[in-house]
LUMTORTOR-410346 format. One record per residue: x, y, z of N, C-alpha, C in turn; residue in three letters. Coordinates in steps of 0.1 Angstrom, whole numbers, plus 2048, in hexadecimal, padded with zeros to 3 digits. Layout:
! LUMTORTOR-410346
XYZXYZXYZALA...
! end
This chain:
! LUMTORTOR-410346
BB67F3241BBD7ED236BC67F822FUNKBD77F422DBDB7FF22ABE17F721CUNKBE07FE20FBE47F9201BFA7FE207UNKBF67F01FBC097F21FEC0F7F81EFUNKC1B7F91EEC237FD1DFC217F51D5UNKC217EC1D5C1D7DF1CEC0F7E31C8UNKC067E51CFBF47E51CCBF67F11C7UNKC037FF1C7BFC80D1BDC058091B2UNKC128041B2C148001A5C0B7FA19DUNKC067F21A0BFD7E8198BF07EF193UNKBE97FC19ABE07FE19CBE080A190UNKBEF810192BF381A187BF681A179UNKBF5808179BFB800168BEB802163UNKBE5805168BD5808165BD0814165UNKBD281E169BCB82916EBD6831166UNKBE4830167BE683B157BE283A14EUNKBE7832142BDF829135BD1830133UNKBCC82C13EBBD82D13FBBB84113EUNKBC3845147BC3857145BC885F134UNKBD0857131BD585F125BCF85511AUNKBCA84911CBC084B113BAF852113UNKBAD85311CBA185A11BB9D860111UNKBA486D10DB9F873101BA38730F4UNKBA78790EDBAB8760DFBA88690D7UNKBAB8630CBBAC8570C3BA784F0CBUNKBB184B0D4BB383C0DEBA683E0E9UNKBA284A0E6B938470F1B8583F0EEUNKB858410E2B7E83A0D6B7D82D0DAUNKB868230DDB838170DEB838110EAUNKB838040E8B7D7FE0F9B857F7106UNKB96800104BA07FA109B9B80311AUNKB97810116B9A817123B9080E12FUNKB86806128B7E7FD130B857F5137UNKB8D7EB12EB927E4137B997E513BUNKBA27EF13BBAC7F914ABA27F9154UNKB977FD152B90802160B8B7F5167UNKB8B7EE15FB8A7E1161B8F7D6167UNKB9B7DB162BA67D316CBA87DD179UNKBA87ED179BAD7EF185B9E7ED192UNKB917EC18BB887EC196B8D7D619AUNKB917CE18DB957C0193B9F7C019EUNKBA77C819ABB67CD1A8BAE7CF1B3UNKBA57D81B4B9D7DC1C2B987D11C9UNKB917CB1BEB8D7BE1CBB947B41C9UNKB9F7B01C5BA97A71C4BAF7AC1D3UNKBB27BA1D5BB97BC1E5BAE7B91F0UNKB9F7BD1F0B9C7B91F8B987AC1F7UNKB957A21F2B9B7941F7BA87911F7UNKBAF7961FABBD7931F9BBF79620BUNKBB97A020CBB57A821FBAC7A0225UNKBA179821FB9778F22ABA1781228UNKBAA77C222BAF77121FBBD772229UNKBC078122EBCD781239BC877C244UNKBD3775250BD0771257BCA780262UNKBC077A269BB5780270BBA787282UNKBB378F286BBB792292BBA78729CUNKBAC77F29CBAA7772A4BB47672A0UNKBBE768295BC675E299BD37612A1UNKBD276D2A1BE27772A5BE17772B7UNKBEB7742BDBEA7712CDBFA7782CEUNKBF97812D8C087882DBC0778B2ECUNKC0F7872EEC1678B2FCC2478D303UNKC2379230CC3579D310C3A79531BUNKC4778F315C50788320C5879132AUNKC56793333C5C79D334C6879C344UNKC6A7A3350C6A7A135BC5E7A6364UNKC5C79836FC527A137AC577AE37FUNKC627B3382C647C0388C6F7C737DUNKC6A7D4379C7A7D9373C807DF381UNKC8B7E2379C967E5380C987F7382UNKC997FF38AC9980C383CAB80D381UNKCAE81637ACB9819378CC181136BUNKCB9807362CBB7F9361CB27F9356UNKCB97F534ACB67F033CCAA7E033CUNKCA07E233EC987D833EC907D1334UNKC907C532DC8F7C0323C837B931FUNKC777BF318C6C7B9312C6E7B2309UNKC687A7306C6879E2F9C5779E2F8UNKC547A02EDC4679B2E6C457912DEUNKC3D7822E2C3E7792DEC307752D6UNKC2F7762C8C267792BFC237662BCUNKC187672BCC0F7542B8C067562AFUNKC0775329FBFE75628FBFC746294UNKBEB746296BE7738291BE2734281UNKBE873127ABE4730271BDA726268UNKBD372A260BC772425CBCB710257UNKBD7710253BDD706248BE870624AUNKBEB6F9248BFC6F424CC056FB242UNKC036FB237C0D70122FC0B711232UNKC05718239C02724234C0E72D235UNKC12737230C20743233C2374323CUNKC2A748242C2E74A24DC3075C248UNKC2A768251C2977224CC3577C257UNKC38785251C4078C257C3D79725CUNKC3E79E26DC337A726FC397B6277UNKC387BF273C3F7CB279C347CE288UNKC3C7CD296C387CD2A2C3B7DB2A5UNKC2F7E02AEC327ED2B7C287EE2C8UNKC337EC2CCC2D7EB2D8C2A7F92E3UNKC1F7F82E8C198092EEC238062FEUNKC2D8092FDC3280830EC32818313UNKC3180E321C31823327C3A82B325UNKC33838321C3B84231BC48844327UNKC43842334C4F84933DC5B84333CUNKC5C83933AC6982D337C6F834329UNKC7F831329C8683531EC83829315UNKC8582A307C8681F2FAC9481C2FBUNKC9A8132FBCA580D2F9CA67FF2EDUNKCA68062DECA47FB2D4C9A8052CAUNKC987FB2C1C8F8032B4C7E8042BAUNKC7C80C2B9C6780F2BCC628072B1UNKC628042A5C5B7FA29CC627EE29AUNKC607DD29BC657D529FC637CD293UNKC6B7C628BC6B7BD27DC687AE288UNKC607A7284C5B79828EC5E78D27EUNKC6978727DC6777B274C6177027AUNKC5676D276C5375E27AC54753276UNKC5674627FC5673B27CC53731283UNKC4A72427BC4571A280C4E70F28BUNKC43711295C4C7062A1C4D6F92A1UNKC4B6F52A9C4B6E62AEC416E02AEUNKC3A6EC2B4C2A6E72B3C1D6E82AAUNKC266F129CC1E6F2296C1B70428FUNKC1A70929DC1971529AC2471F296UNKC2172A28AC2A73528DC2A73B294UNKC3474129BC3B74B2A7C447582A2UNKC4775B2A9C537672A9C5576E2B5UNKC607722B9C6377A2C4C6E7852C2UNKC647922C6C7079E2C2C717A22D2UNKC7C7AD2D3C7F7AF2E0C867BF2E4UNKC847C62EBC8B7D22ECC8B7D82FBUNKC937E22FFC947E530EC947F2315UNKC897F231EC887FF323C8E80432CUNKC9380E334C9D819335C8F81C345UNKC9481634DC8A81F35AC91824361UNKC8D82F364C95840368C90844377UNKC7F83E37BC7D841385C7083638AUNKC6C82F394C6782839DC5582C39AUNKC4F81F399C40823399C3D818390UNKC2B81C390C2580F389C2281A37AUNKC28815371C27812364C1C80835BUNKC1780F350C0C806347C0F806335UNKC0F7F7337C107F7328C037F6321UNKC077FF315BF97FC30CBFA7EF304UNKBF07F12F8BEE7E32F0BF87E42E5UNKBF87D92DDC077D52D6BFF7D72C6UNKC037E02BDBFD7E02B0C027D82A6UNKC037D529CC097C6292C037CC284UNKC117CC27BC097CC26BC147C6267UNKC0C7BE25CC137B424EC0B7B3244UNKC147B023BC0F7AF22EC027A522DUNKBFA7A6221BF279E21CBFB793215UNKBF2785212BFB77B20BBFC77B1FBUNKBF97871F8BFE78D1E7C0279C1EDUNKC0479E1F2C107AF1F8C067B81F4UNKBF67B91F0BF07C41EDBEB7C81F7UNKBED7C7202BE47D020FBF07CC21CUNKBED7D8225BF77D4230BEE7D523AUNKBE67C9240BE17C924CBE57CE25AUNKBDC7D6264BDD7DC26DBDA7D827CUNKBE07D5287BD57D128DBD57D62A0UNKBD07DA2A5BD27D82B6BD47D02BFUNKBD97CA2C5BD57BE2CABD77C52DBUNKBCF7BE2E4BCA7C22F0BD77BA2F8UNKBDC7C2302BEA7BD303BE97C9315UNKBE17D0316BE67D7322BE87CD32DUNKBF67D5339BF97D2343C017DA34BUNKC027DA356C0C7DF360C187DA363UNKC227E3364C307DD36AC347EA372UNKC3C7E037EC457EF38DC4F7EC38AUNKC527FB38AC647FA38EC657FA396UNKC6F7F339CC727F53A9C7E7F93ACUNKC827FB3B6C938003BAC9E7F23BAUNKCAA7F33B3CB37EE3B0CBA7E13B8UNKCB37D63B8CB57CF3C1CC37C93BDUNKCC37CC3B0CD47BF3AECE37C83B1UNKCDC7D63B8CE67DC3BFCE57D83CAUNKCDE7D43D1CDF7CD3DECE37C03DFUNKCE37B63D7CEA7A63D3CFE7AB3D4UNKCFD7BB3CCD0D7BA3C9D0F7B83D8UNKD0C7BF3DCD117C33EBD0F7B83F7UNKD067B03F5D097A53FBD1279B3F9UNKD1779C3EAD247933E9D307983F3UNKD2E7A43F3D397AD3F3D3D7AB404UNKD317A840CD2D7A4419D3179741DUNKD31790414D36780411D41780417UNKD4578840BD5B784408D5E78A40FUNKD59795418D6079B427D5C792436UNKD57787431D5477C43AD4C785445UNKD3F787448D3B78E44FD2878944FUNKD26782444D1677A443D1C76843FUNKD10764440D1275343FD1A753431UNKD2274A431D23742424D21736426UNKD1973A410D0F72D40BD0572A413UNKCFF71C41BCF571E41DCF6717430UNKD05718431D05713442D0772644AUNKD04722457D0672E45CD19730464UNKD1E739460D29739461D2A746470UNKD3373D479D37746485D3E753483UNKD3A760487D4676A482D4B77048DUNKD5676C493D5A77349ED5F780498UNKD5C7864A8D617944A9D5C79A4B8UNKD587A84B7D577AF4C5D477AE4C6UNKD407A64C3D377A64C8D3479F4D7UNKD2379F4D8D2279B4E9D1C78C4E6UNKD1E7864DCD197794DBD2576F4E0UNKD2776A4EFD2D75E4EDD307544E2UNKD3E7504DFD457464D4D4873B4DCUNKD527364DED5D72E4E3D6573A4EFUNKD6D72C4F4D787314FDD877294F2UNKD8F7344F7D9D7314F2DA77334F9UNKDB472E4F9DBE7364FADC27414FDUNKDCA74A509DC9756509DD6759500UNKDD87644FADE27674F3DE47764F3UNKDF17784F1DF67884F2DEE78F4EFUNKDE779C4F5DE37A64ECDCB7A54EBUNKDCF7994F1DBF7994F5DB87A24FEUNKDB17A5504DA67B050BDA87A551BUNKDAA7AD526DA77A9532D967A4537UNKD927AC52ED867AF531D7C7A052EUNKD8479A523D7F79051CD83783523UNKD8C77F52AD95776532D8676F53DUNKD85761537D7E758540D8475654CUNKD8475A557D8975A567D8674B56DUNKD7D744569D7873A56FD7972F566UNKD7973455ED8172754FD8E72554EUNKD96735555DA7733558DA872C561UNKDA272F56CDA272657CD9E715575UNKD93712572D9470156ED9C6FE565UNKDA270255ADAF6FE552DBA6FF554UNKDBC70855FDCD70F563DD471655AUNKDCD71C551DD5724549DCC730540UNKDCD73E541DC474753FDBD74352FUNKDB074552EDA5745527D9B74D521UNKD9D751516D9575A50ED8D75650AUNKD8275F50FD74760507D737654F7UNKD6D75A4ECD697614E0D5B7644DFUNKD5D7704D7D507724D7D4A7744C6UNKD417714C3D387734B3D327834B2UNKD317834A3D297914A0D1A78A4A3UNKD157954AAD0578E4ACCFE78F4A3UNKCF27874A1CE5786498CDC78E49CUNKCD2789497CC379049BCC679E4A0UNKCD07A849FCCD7B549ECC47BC498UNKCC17C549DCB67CE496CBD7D948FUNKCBA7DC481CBF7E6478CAF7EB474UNKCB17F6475CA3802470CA6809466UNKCA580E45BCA9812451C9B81F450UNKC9F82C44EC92836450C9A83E444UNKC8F84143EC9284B42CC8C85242FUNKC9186342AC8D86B427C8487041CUNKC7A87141AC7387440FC6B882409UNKC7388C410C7389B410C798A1408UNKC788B0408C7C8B73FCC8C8B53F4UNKC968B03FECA68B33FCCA38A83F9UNKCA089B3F4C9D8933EFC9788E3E1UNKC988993DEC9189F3CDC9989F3C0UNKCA88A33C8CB38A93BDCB989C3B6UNKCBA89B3ACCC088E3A4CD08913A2UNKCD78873A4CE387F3A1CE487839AUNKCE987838FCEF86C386CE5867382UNKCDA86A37BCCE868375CC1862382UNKCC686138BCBD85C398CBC8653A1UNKCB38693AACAF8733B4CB486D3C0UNKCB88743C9CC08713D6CB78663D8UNKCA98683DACA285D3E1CA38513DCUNKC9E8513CECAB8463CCCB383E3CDUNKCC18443CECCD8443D5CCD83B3E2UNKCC28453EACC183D3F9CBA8323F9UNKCB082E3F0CA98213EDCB18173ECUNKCB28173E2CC18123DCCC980D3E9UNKCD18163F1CD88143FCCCE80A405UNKCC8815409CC180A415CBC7FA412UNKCB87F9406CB57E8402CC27E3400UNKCCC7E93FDCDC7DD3FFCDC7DE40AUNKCDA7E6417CE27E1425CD27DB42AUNKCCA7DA421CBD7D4429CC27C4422UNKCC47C2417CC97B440FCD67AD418UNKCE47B7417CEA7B1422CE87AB42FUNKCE57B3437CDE7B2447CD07A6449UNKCC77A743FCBF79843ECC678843AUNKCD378F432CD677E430CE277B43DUNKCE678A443CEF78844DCE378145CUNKCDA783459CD277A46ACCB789471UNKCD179646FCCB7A0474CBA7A4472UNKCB37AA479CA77AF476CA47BB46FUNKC9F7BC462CA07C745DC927D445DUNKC8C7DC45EC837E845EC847F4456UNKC777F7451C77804449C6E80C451UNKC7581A44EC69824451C6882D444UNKC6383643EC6383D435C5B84A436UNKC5E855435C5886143EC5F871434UNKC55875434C54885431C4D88E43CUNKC4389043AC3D89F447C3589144DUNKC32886446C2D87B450C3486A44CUNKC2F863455C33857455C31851447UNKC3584C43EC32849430C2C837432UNKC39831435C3382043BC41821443UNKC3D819449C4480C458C43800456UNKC4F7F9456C507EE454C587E7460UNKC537E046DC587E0475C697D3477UNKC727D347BC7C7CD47BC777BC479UNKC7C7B746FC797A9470C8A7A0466UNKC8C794467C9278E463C92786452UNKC94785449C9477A442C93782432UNKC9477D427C95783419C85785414UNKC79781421C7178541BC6D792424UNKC7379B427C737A342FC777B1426UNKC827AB41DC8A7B3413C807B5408UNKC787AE406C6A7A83FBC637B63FDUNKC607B940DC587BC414C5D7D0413UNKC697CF411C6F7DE410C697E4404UNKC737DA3FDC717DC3EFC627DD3E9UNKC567D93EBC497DA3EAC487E93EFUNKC4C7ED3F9C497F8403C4F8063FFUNKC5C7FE3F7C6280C3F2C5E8103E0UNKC608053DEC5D8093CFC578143C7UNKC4A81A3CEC3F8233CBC438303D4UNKC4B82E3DCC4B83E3E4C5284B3DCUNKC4D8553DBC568603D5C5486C3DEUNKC628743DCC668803E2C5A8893E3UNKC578923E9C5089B3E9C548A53EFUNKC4F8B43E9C568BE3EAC548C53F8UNKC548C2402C538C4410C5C8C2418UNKC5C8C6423C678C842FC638BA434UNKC6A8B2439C688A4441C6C8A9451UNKC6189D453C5F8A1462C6689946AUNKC7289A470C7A89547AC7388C486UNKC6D89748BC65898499C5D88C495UNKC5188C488C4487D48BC52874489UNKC5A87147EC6086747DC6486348BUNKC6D86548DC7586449CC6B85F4A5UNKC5E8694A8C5A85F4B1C508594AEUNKC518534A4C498474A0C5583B49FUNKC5E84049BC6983249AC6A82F4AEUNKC6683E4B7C6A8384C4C6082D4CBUNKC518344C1C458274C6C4581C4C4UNKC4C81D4B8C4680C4B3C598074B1UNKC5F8074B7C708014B5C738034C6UNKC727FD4CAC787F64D7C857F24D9UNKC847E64D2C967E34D5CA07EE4D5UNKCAC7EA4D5CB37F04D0CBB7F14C1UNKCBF7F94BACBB7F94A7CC68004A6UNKCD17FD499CD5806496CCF80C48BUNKCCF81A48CCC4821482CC582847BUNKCC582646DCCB82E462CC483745CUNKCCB84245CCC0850457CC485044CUNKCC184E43DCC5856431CBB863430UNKCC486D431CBC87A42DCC6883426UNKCC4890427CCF899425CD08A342DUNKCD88AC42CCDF8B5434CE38C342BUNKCDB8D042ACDE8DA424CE48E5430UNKCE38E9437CE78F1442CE58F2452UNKCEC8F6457CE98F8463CD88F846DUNKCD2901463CC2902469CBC8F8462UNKCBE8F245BCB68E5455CB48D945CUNKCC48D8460CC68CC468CC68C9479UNKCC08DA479CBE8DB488CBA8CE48FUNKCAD8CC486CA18C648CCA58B448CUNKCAA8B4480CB58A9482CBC8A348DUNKCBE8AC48FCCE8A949BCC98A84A8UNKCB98B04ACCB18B34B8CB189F4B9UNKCA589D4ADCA088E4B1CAB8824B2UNKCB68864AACC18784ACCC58784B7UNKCC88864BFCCD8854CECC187E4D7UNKCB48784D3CA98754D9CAB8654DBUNKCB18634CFCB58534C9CB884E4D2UNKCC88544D5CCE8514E3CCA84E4F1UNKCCE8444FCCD783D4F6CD082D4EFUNKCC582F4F3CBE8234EDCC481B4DFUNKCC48244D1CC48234C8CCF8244C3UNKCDA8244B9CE48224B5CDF82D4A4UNKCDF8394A6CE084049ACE884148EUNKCE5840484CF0843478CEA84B46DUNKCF085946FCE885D460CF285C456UNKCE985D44CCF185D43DCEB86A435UNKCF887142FCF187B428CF9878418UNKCF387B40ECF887A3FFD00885401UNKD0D8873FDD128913F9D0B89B3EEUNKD0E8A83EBD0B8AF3E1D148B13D7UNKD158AB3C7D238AD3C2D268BA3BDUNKD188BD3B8D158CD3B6D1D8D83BEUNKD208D53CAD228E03D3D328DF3D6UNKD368D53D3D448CA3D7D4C8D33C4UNKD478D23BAD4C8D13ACD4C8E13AEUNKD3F8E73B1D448F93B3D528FB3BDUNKD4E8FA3C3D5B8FD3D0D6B8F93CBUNKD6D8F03BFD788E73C2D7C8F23ADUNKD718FA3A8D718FF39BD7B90F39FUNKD8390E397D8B919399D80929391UNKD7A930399D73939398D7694538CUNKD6F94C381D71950374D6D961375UNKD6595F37ED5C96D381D57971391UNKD4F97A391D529803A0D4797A3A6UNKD3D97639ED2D96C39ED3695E3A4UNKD4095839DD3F9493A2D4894A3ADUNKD4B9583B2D5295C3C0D4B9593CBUNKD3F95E3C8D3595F3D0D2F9503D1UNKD2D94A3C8D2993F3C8D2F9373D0UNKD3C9343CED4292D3D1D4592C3E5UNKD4293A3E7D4393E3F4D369373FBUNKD2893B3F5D1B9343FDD209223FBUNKD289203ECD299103EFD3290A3F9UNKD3D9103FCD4190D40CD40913415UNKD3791941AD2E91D424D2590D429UNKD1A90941DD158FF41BD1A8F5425UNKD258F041BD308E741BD348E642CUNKD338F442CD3D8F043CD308ED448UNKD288F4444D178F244ED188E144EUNKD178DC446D138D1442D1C8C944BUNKD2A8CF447D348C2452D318C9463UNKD2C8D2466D2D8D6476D248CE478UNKD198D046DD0C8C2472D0E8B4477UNKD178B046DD1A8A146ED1F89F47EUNKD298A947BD358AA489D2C8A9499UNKD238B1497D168B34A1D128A84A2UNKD0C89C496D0789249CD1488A4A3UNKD1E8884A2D2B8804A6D2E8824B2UNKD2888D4B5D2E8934C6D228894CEUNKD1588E4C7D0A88A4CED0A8784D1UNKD1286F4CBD188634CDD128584BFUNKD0C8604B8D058574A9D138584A1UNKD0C852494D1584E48AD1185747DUNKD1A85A477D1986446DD1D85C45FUNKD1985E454D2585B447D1B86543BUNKD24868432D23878426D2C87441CUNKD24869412D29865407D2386D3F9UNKD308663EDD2286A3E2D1A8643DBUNKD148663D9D048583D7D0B84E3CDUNKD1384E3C4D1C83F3BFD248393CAUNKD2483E3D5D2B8333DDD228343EAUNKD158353E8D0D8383F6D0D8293FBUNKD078223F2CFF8143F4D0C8083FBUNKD1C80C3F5D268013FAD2780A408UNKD2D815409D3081F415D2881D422UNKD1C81541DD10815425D1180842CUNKD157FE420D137F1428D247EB42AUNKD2E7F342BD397F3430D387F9441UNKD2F803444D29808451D26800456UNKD187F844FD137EF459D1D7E645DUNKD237E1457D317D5459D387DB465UNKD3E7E7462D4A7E9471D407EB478UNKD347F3479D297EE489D247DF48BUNKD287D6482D267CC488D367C348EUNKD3F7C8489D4B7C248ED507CD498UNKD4C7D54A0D4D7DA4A9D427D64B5UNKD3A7D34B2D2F7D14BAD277DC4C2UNKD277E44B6D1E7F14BED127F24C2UNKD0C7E64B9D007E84C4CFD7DC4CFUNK
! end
């Protein structure tokens, strides 16, 4: 029970009076009684005024909230407060809300919440306050319980209370970056549109139709036996094919640590790999995860459909970097035991120097020719903004010299996998995720695999 301003005003129209007369003349007679009289009546005037507020056990609160936040992404709680009240006419009271959310999440809005209430439809008062948290990094999060104080129904006490309210909520990695990018797959006509399946010709090996030969077509492609029965030469069309296998394998090792733009590369590559896992499942392709540091983290083997993408996203959500060297070698040949077909296979990792990526470059040449390799490395902007900074002192001389050193290791690397016959791309992590699924597109309108 906490006394409000109201209960020491009132409390003090009694207790001075009552002090300055004490002694002298005015102590003599029998006023200072009934000062004390009135202020011990104040006393228990507040506490019935406290057993007559409404009770914890009519007070019911719970949090509207989303099943999954979003990381990177302003996510929005509402606490929806239910006063059953004793009596149809009774107040409707007004209640300052504070909700225990996890500390790790940013506040976005005020930490103590003003809740006006008012009677519904059905009888009861309600209120709903709302504010939004700020998630910075991936994992399961716990909210505590929701506290509540309002006035008494004469303002002399401000009731307190806890109410039991714990629960869990995951962040998970950014899926409505992955939705952009399937529109974006749309409008380059390259997956179904709506909800029929649409033909996409191009150089793939899927038989289309036959047509007309026309200037400038491929010999190669010319039906011989379809010219012979029509008398006039005949071109084979052909479709981008389906049911490809796409493998998608993340790094989850030390160079995978460093943050960008409020998000850690890993991140970044999360992020990435669930847009071209979102595109490629609604395009008909089979999609797979691997996830690996010095060991296999999970495997998710190549399969088809949006609940596949369900199945990522479950799988990725909770993984984090860790400060170790990733092991090329188990990955690699664990993607060779359990992936058969043939895949094109996306490495998101990185790339610091020459002896780093040795080991790299050993197992992609292993890929071959089975597999259709592509690594992806984040650019470093750190290393990119030194180099390109006009130098002040003899220190960012030097600096600047190991940063294109770096810089150039890094591109002989790439260049090394290119020779070896894989696919390279070295973006910067705000354009990794489109760059990425612009790739998969020209390997599918080329028909590389």
């Amino acid at each position: 029970m906490i006394f409000t301003r109201r209960f020491f005003i009132l409390f003090a129209l009694g207790v001075l009076p009552m002090v300055v007369m004490w002694t002298g003349f005015a102590a003599r007679t029998n006023l200072k009684w009934w000062l004390l009289g009135y202020d011990l009546l104040l006393l228990a005037l507040a506490f019935v005024d406290y057993k007559l507020t409404e009770k914890e056990s009519q007070l019911e609160v719970r949090r509207v909230m989303p099943r999954r936040f979003m990381i990177g992404e302003e996510n929005e709680v509402q606490l929806h407060l239910t006063v059953k009240l004793a009596r149809r006419r009774s107040r409707a009271p007004l209640f300052t809300i504070k909700d225990e959310f996890p500390p790790e999440l940013e506040l976005r809005g005020q930490r103590l919440l003003t809740a006006k209430t008012r009677r519904s439809r059905s009888g009861e008062v309600e209120a709903m306050v709302g504010y939004k948290l700020y998630a910075a990094s991936r994992g399961d999060y716990s909210f505590g319980n929701v506290a509540l104080r309002w006035r008494s129904r004469l303002g002399l006490v401000v009731k307190q209370v806890s109410l039991p309210a714990a629960e869990s909520v995951k962040v998970y990695p950014n899926i409505n970056e992955a939705k952009r990018y399937e529109l974006f797959a749309q409008r380059n006509r390259q997956l179904m549109a709506g909800m029929r399946r649409t033909r996409l010709r191009g150089q793939g090996r899927e038989f289309e139709s036959l047509r007309d030969y026309v200037l400038g077509d491929e010999l190669r492609h010319v039906s011989w036996t379809a010219t012979a029965r029509r008398g006039k030469l005949t071109t084979r069309q052909y479709q981008i094919e389906r049911n490809q296998n796409i493998v998608v394998m993340i790094d989850a090792g030390r160079l995978m640590t460093s943050r960008i733009e409020h998000l850690s590369k890993l991140d970044h590559a999360i992020n990435a790999a669930l847009a071209i896992g979102y595109v490629a499942t609604s395009g008909g392709d089979n999609v797979g995860l691997l996830v690996f540091n010095r060991q296999v983290v999970s495997y998710l083997p190549p399969q088809r459909g949006h609940s596949q993408l369900s199945a990522m996203t479950e799988a990725l959500y909770n993984v984090k970097a860790q400060m170790i060297e990733p092991s090329y070698a188990r990955a690699f040949q664990y993607l060779s035991q359990n992936c058969k077909r043939r895949s094109l296979v996306v490495i998101l990792t990185d790339l610091v120097d020459r002896d780093a990526s040795a080991e790299l470059l050993a197992y992609t040449a292993s890929l071959l020719p089975r597999h259709l390799p592509l690594i992806v490395t984040i650019g470093d902007n750190d290393l990119r903004a030194l180099v390109a900074t006009e130098p002040k002192a003899v220190a960012d001389v030097y600096k600047q010299s190991v940063a294109e050193e770096l810089l150039q290791q890094r591109e002989e690397a790439l260049a090394r996998i290119t020779e070896l016959g894989g696919l390279v791309l070295d973006v910067q992590a705000g354009q990794l995720s489109f760059q990425l699924v612009n790739k998969y597109l020209q390997v599918k309108e080329r028909g590389l695999l």
